[in-house]
N, C-alpha and C positions, 0 to 999 in steps of 0.2 A: 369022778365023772369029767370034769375040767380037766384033769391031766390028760386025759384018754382021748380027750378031743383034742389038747394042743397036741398030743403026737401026732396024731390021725392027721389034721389039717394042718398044722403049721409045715412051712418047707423054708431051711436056711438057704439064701440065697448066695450060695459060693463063689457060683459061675459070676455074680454081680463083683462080687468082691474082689476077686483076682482080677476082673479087669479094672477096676479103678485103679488099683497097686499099681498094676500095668501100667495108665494112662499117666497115674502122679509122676511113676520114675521115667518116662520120657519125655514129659512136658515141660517144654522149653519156652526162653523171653519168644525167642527168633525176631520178628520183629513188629511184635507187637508194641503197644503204647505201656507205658509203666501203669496204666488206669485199666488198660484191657486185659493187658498180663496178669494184675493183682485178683478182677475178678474170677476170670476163668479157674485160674489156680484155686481160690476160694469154694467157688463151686463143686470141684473134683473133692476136695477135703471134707465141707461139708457133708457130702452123700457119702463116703466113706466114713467119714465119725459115724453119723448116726447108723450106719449099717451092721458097722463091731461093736457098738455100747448100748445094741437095743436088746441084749442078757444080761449088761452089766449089771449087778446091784448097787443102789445109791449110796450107800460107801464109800464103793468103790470109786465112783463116777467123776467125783472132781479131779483124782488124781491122775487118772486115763487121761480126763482133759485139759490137763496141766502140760503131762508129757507129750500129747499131740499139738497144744501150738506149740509148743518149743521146737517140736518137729518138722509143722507149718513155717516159721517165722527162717528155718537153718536151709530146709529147703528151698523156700522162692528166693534167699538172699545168695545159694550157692548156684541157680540159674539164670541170674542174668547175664545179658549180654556183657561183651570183654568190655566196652568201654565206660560200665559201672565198676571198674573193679577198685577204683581210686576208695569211692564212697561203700563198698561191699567193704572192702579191709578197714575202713573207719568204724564201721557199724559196730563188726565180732570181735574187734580187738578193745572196744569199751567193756567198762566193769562193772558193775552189770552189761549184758547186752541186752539193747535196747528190742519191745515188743512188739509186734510183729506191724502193729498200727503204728506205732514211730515211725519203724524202719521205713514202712510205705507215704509216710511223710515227707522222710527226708527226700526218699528217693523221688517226689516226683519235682524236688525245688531242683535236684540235680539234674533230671529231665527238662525244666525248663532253660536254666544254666545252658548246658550244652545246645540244647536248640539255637539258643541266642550266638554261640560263641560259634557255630555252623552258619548262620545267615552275615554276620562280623567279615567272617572268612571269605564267604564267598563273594559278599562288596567290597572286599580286598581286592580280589584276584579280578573282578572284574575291570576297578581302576585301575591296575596294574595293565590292563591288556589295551586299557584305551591308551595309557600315556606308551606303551609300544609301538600302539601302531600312530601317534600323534608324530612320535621319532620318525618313525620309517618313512613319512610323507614327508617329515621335511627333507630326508637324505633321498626324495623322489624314488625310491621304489613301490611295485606294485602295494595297493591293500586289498589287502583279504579277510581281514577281519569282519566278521558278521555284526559287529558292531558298530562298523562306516557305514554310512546314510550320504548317498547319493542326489545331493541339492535339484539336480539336471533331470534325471528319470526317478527319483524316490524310491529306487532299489538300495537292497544293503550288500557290502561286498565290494565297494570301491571308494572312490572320489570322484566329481567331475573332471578332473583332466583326463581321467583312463575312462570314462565314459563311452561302450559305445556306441550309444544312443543323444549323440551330442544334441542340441537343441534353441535353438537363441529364440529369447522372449522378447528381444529388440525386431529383429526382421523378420521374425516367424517361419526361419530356415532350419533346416538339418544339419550339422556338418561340424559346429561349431556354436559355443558358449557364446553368452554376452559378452564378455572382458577380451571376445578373440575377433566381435564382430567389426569390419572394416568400414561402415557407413554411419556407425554411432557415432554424434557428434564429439564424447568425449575423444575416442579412441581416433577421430580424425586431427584433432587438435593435437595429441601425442605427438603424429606421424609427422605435423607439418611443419613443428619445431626441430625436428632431426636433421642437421644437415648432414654433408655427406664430406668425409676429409678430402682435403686435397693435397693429391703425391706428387710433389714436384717432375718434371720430367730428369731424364737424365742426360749428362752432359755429354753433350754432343763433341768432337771435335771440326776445329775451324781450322782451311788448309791457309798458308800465306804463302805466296809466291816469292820467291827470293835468287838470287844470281845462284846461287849454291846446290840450287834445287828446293823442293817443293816440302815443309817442315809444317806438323800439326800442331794443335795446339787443343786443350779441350776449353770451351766456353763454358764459365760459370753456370749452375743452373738460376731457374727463375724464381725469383724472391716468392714467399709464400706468403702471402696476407692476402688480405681484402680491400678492395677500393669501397670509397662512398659510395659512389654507381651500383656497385655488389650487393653492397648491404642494404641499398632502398630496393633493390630485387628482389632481396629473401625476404624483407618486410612485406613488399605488397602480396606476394607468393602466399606467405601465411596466412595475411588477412583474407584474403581471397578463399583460401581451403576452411576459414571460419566464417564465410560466409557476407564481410564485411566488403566493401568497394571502398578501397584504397585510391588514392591518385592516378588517374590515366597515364598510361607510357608514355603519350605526348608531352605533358609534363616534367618528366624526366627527361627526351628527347631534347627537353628547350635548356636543361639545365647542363644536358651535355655540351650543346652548339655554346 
């Protein structure tokens, strides 16, 4: 009676089973997580095992599930991605090879490894691109680096010199920087110390009159220095541009008479 109802009502489910096969033999890392990869893969195997071993006899059973992880453990080590393959050829070239929980050990210390040595790399390349563009400012070409921070407008993508949206926090102008602005009193102090060279004139010639006729001569040019007189000028000149009241012209006036 029992048999005649398991025929009646039981149905093997095929159509399940061919697709698992299915889904095992295209199931790839791609780019999942070595923790996300390990489940999924587990779960297809799973319902697969128990779906071939629910006729098995107990027996038979341990050795069915002897040979399926061995088959589990060759599989998900022969699907990872290419830049596991250092640690995939470590695994199956050991004697014994290691099961299927080891292997998924090892692999997720090499998952964090490599993570680490990807974040390494990339704070490499990133000081690499500032100390380039550090170069390139001081050799005064443009930056362009998304990495320059503009002191002036707070944009990224330049320096204050190529700025242009100049700005002075000294006189509350447009046009130009503090360090460029002309009313600051440092930047006035600069300016008033500069003097300006002086070019001798050139020599002129001087005619003499003589019985023979009339013969040139070129005159010396004129000595180049500075008188006392000169130099209390550029004195008072600069105290003045800093602000200070130096000695009245009269003064000097009396020192000339």
């Amino acid at each position: 009676m029992w048999n005649y109802l398991k025929k009646v009502y039981h149905q093997a489910n095929d159509a399940r089973r061919f697709q698992l096969e299915h889904a095992i033999a295209m199931f790839q890392h791609g780019t999942l997580s070595i923790q996300d990869y390990y489940s999924a893969f587990l779960t297809l195997w799973h319902e697969y095992t128990d779906l071939v071993t629910a006729d098995v006899p107990v027996a038979a059973l341990s050795t069915i599930q002897t040979l399926h992880e061995t088959s589990w453990r060759d599989q998900f080590l022969m699907k990872l991605r290419p830049e596991y393959e250092s640690i995939r050829s470590s695994l199956l070239n050991r004697s014994p090879v290691p099961s299927l929980d080891i292997c998924f050990g090892e692999l997720l210390r090499e998952e964090e490894r490599l993570n680490t040595q990807a974040i390494l790399e990339q704070s490499h390349g990133n000081s690499g691109m500032a100390t380039v563009a550090y170069a390139a400012q001081g050799r005064g070409s443009p930056m362009t680096s998304k990495n320059l921070q503009c002191f002036c407008c707070k944009e990224y993508g330049h320096i204050a010199a190529n700025c242009p949206k100049k700005y002075c926090s000294y006189c509350k102008k447009n046009g130009h920087i503090i360090k460029e602005c002309r009313i600051r009193p440092q930047n006035r102090q600069a300016q008033a110390f500069q003097t300006s060279v002086i070019v001798p004139p050139a020599a002129t010639p001087v005619a003499h009159g003589s019985s023979s006729g009339a013969s040139s001569d070129f005159a010396p040019p004129a000595a180049n220095y500075c008188t006392p007189k000169m130099v209390q000028q550029m004195l008072i000149s600069a105290l003045s541009a800093m602000g200070f009241q130096g000695p009245g012209h009269g003064g000097a006036d009396r020192e000339g008479t």
